[in-house]
C-alpha positions as CSV (number, residue, x, y, z in Angstrom):
1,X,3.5,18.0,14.9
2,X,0.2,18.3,13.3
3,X,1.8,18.1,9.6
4,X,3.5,14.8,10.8
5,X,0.3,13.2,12.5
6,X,-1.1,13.9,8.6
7,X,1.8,12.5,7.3
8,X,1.3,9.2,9.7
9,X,-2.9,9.7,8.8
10,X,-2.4,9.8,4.7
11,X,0.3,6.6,4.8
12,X,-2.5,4.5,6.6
13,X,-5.5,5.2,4.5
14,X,-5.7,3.3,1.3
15,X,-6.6,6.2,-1.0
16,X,-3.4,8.2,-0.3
17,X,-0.9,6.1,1.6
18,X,2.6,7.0,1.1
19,X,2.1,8.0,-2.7
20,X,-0.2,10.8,-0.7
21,X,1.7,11.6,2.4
22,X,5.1,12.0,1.2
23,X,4.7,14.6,-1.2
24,X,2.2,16.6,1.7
25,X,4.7,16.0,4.2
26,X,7.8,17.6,2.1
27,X,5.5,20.3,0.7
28,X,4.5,20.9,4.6
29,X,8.1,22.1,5.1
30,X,8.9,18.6,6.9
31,X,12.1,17.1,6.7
32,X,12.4,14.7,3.4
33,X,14.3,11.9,6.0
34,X,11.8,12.1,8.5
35,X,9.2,12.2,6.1
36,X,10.1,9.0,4.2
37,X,10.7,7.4,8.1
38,X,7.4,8.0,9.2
39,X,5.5,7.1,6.3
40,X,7.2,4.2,5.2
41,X,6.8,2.9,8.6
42,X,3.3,3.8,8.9
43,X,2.3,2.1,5.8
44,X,4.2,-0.8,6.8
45,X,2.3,-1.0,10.2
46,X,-0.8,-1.2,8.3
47,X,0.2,-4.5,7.0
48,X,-0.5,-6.9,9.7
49,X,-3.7,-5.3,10.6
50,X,-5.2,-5.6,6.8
51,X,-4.9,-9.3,6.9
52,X,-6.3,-9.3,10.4
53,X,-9.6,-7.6,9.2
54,X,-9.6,-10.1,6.2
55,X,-8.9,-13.3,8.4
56,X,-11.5,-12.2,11.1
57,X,-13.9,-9.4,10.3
58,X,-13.7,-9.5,6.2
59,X,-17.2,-12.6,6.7
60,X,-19.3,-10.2,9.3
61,X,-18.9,-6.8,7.2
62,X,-19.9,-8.7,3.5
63,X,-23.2,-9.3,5.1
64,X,-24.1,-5.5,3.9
65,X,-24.6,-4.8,0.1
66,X,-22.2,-2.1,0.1
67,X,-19.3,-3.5,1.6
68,X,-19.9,-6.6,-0.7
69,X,-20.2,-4.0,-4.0
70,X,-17.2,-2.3,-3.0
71,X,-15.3,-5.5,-1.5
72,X,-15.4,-7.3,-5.3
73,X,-14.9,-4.7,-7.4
74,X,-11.5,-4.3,-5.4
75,X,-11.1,-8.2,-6.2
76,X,-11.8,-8.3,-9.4
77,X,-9.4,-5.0,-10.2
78,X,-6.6,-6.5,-7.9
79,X,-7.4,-10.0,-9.9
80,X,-6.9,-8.5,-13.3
81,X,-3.2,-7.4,-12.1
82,X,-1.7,-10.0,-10.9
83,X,-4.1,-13.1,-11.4
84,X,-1.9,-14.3,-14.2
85,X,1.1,-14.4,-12.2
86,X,-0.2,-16.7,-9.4
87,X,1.6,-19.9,-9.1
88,X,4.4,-19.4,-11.4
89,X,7.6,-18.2,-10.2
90,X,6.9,-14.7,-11.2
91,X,3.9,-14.4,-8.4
92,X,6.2,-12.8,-5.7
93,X,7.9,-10.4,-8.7
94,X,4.7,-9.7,-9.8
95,X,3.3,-8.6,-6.1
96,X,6.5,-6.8,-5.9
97,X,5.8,-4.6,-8.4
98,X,2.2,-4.3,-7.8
99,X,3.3,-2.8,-4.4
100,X,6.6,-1.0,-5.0
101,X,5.2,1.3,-8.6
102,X,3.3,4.3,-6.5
103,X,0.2,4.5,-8.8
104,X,-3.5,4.9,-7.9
105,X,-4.8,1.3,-7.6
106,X,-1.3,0.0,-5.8
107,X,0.0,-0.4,-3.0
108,X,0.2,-1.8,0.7
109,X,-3.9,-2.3,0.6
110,X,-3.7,-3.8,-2.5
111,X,-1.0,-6.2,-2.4
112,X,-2.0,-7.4,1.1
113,X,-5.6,-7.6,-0.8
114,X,-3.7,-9.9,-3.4
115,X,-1.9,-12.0,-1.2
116,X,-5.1,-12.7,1.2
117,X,-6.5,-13.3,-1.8
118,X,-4.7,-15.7,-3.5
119,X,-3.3,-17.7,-0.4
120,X,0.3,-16.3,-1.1
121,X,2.6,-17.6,2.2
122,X,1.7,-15.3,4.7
123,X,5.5,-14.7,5.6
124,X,6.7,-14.3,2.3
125,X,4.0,-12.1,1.2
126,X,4.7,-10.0,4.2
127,X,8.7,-9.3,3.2
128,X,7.1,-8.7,-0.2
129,X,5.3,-6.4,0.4
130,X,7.0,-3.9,3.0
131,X,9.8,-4.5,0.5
132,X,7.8,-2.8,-2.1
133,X,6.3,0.1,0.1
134,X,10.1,0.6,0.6
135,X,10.6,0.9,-2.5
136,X,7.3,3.0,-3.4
137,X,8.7,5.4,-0.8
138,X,11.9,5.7,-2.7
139,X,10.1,6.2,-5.8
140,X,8.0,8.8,-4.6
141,X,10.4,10.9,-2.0
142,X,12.8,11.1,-5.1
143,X,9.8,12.2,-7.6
144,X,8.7,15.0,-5.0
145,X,12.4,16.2,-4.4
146,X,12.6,16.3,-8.3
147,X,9.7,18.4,-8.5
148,X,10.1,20.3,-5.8
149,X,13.3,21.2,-7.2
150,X,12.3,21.5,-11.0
151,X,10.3,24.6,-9.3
């Protein structure tokens, strides 16, 4: 129980999420399936409550210099990745991938940070986005099984 509360801890942070928890999980002796479940859906859940902190608490918190420091240096990194895109017919493609390929700086966090950001439709961005934790999950379940199995 305690490797799958990690498991359902790593998905929701945005260092790790599911790029982190998956491979602990499976390496925890877990169950790949139930695994993938849980953090897939855990990183999904976070979803919602991202854009609820940047509709409603985002203005109090960037009254402190830290929070603002950190707040746009994560703007202008998420900018630079999909800025381009926005307002062509590539911008939901583009926060697709941005989601979907598990690599440090992508993500659920990010993407949600992208579409808050650039007024993306809320509903749209949101099927975007848990498509490409999906597939992120994919990615990285079959990368750890390949691994794990290379060993």
């Amino acid at each position: 129980m305690n490797n799958l509360l990690n498991v359902i801890l790593l998905s929701i942070i945005p260092i790790s999420e599911l790029r982190g928890a998956i491979p602990l999980g499976i390496l925890n002796g877990l169950s790949w399936e139930l695994v993938f479940i849980v953090a897939t859906i855990s990183n999904i859940a976070i979803i919602p409550i991202i854009f609820l902190f940047l509709d409603y608490l985002h203005k109090h918190f960037s009254k402190s210099k830290y929070y603002k420091y950190v707040f746009n240096k994560l703007v202008n990194r998420t900018r630079k990745k999909i800025e381009h895109k926005i307002g062509t017919k590539w911008e939901l493609p583009a926060l697709l991938l941005l989601v979907a390929i598990p690599l440090p700086g992508t993500g659920a966090y990010t993407g949600t940070l992208a579409a808050w950001l650039f007024n993306i439709e809320r509903k749209r961005a949101l099927v975007t986005i848990m498509l490409g934790v999906l597939i992120a999950a994919i990615i990285t379940t079959l990368v750890t099984l390949g691994a794990i199995s290379f060993f």
